[in-house]
Structure formats: structure tokens, C-alpha cells
C-alpha positions as CSV (number, residue, x, y, z in Angstrom):
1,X,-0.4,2.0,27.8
2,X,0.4,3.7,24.7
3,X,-2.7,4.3,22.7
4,X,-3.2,6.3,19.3
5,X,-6.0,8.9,19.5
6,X,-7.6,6.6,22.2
7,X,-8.5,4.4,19.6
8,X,-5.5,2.0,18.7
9,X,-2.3,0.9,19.6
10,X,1.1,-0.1,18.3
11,X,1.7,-4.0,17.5
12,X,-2.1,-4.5,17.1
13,X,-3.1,-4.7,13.8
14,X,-6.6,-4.0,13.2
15,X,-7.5,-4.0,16.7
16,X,-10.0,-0.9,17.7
17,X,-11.1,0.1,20.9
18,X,-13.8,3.5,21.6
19,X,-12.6,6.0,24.2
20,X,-9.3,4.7,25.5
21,X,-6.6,5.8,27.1
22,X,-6.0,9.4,26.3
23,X,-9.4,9.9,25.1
24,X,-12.1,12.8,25.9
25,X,-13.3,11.1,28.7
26,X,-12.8,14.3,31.2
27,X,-14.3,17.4,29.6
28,X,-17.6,17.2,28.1
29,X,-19.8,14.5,27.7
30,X,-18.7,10.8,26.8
31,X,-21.3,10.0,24.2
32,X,-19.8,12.7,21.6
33,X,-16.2,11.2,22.1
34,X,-17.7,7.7,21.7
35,X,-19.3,8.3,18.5
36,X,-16.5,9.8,16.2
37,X,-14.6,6.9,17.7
38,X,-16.9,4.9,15.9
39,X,-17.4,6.8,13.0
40,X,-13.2,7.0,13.1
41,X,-13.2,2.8,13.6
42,X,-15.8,2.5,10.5
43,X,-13.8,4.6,8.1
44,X,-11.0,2.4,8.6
45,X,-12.8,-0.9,8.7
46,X,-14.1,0.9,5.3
47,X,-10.4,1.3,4.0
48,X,-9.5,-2.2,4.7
49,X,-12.3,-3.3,3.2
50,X,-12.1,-1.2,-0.4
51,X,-8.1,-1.4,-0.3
52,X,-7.4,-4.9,0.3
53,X,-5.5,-4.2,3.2
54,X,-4.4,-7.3,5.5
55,X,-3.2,-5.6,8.6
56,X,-3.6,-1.7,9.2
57,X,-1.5,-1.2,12.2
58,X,-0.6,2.9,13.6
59,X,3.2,3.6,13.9
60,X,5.0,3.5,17.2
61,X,6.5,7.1,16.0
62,X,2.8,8.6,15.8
63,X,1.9,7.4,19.4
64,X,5.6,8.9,20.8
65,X,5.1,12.2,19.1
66,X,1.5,12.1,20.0
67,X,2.0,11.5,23.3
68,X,4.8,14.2,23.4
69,X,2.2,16.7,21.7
70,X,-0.3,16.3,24.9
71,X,2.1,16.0,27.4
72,X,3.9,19.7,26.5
73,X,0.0,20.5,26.6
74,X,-0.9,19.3,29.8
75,X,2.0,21.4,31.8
76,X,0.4,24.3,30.8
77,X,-3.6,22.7,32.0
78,X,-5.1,23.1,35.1
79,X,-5.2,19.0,35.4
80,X,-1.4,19.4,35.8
81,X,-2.0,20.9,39.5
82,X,0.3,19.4,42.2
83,X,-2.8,16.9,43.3
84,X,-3.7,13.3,43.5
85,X,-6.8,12.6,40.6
86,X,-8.1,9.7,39.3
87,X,-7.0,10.9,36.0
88,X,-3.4,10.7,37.2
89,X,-3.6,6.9,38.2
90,X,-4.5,8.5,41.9
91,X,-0.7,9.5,42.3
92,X,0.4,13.1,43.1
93,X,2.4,14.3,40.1
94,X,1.2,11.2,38.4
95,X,1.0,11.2,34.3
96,X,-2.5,12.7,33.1
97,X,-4.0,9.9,30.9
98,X,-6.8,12.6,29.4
99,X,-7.1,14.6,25.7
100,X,-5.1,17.2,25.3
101,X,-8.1,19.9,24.7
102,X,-11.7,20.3,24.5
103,X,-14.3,18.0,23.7
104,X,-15.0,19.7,20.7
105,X,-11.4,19.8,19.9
106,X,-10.9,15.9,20.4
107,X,-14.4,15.5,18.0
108,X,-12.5,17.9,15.2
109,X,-9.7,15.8,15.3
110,X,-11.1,12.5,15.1
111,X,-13.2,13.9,11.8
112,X,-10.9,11.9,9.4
113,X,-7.8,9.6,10.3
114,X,-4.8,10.1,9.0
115,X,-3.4,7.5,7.3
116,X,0.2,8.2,7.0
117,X,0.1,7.4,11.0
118,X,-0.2,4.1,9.7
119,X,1.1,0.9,8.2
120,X,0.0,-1.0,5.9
121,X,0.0,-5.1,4.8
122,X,-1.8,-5.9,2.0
123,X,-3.3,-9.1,0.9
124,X,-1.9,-8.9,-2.4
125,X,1.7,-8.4,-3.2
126,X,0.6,-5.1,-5.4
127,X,-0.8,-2.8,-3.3
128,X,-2.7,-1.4,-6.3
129,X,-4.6,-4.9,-6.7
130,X,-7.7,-3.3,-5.7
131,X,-8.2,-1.9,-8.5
132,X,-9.6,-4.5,-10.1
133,X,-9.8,-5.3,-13.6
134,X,-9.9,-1.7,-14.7
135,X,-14.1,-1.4,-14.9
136,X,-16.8,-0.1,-12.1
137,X,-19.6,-2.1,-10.3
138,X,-22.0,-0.1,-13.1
139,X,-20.3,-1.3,-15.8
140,X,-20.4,-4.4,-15.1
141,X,-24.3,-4.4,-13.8
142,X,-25.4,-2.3,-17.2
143,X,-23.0,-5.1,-19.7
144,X,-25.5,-8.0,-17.9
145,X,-28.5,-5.7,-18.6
146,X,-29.5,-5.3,-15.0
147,X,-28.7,-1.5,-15.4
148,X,-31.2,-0.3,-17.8
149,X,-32.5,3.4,-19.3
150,X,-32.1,6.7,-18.0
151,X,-30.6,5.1,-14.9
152,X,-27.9,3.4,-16.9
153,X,-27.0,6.8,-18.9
154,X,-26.4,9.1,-16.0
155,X,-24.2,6.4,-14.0
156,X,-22.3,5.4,-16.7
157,X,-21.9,8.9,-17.8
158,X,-20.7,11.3,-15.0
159,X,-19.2,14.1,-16.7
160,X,-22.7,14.8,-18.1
161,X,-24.0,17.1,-15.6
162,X,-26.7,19.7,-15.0
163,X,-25.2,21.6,-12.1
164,X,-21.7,21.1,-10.4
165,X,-21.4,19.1,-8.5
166,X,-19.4,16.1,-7.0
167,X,-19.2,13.5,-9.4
168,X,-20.8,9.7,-8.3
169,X,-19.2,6.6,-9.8
């Protein structure tokens, strides 16, 4: 199986799955791995959702060079020893079907996905159809008066700010 970050595959749009092959499932505990799968799944359920994406779907090249990346890693691990392991299918010299580091490495990695590993199909023709009709949720909310006083002034208002700090729209 080819399998993207242990996550998703190739040819399989907007299909997820937590902990796959190639996941951190053999250094560590599981239950760190499992949850910045999730948390990795929900930020691009999130971009599908905000972007108007039909089909988000990781590139075949980003699995190959992937997969490249941890086997050159694995010949230099102590799970490539000359040894029958589950995590080699139960076959002597088998492929190792484990991360490529740590558990806290696999956690870092999975932080934020990268996009560019991926293709995108949206709904719309324009990809920039997301955008709207050029005004914010706030706008609209304080134009029907269900946005009202001091409230209303700092939302609509964000460069007008005591302290610095990140703006909120």
C-alpha cells in the first residue's frame, strides 16, 4: 500500500484514515500518533470546508518521494537488521512498513499539512469563489442589527488595537 503520512492515499479523494501504513505505530505510544492524525484529518476537512474544495486528493509524487525519504532512512535503523518482524510483513529482509523517526518526530511533522502535496478540484470553476461576495460574516450580522455596540466596533474594526496582537476577523 502506498499511504501519505499514514494518513491518505493516492486516487482517493478525501478519503482519511488515523495511523496507517507507515505511521508511528512502533516507537512510542499509539495514542499521540492517533491524535495529530486527527487533528491533521480536521484541518483538511476544515480546508475543504472554507475553500470550496470538491476533491482534495495527495499526489502520487509526494507518496514516491516520501516513501524514498524513509526508506534511505530505514537502512541506516536498527529495524533494518537481517530478521523476520512483524513490521516487515514477517519476511526476512522484508520492507519496513513503520515512520521513519521518533514519535515525537512523526507528531512535529504532522503539526500542519502541506498542501502543495496535494491536488485540488473545486466545486466552482474559479477557485477563488470562496471568497464570497467581498464582505465578512460580521458585516453582514452588524448590517441586520444583530451585531450591536462595543461588540460591533471592535469586530468590525480590527486595526484598532490596544496591544499587538494577531488580528480576528
Amino acid at each position: 500500500p502506498r499511504v501519505y503520512l499514514s494518513v491518505t492515499v493516492p486516487k482517493f479523494p478525501n478519503y482519511f484514515i488515523v495511523n496507517g501504513v507507515r505511521g508511528q505505530w512502533a516507537s512510542g505510544t499509539a495514542l499521540p500518533s492517533h491524535e495529530v492524525s486527527v487533528e491533521y484529518i480536521l484541518k483538511c476537512a476544515k480546508k475543504i470546508q472554507a475553500d470550496g474544495i470538491r476533491a482534495l486528493e495527495v499526489r502520487d509524487e509526494a507518496v514516491t518521494q516520501l516513501y524514498e525519504h524513509i526508506d534511505a532512512w530505514h537502512q541506516r535503523s536498527v529495524w533494518n537488521a537481517d530478521c523476520k518482524s512483524w513490521y516487515k510483513n514477517n519476511i526476512k529482509g522484508g520492507k519496513l512498513w513503520i515512520w521513519a523517526g521518533s514519535a515525537l518526530h512523526y507528531v512535529k511533522t504532522m503539526m500542519e499539512p502541506r498542501f502543495e502535496h496535494y491536488n485540488m478540484r473545486y466545486w466552482n470553476s474559479n477557485m477563488f469563489a470562496f471568497l464570497g461576495g467581498g464582505r465578512t460574516e460580521v458585516e453582514y450580522l452588524a448590517q441586520t442589527g444583530a451585531l450591536t455596540g462595543a461588540d460591533m466596533n471592535a469586530r468590525l474594526a480590527p486595526y484598532l488595537r490596544n496591544e499587538d496582537v494577531p488580528f480576528e476577523v
